[in-house]
C-alpha positions, -999 to +999 in steps of 0.1 A: +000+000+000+012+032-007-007+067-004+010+101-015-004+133-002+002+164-019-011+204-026+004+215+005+027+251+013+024+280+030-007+295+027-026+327+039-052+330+062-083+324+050-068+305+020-087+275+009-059+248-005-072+216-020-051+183-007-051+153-031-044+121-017-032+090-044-035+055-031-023+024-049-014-012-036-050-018-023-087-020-036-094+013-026-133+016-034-135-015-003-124+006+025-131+036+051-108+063+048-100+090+070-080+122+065-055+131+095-037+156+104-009+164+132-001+195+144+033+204+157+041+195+195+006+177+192-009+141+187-021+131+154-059+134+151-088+122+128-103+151+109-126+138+087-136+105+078-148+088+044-171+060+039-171+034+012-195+054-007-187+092-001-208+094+029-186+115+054-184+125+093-160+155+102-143+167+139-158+201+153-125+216+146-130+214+108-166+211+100-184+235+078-146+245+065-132+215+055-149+186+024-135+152+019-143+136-010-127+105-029-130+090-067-128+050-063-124+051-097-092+062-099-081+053-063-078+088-049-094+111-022-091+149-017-097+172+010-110+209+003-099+234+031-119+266+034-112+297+056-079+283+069-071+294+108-032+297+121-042+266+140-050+245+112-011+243+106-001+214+105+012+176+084-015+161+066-026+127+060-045+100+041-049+068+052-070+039+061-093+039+092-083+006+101-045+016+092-034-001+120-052-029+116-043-034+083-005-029+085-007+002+065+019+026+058+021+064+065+024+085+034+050+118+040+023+138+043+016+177+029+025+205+056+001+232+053+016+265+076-013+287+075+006+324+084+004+359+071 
């Protein structure tokens, strides 16, 4: 398995960046996904989550700001950041909600530093 995050930098407040995620090595359209993030000095954290069929669930910090969406088609998932806050600085993720279960690898992630 092998996801690759991407469309991160430096980015204005208020900027809305869109992050693509790319997964191969697995049958993508089969599993929950979740989009993570970790800020620094701070515990990685769930931040939206993405069912089998698009159906999603997202923590109070990001709702109404952030939408995760994914293609099974073409094995990819995105997430589309709105209104970005200093504090939504941080690496993000893609990855499976059973990562751990599974055995599956952490991408490198896409730092976004969200800074005037």
């Amino acid at each position: 398995v092998q996801l690759v995050e991407s469309g991160g930098g430096f980015v204005q407040p208020r900027g809305s960046p869109r992050l693509p995620c790319a997964a191969s090595g697995l049958t993508f359209s089969t599993f929950v996904m979740n989009w993570y993030r970790q800020a620094p000095g701070k515990e990685r954290e769930v931040i939206a989550r993405i069912g089998t069929l698009g159906d999603t669930n997202y923590a109070d910090s990001v709702k109404g700001r952030f939408i995760a969406s994914r293609d099974n088609r073409m094995s990819t998932m995105s997430l589309q950041t709105k209104n970005l806050k200093p504090e939504d600085t941080a690496v993000y993720y893609c990855n499976g909600a059973d990562f751990d279960f599974l055995g599956w690898p952490w991408g490198q992630g896409t730092q976004v530093t969200v800074s005037s």
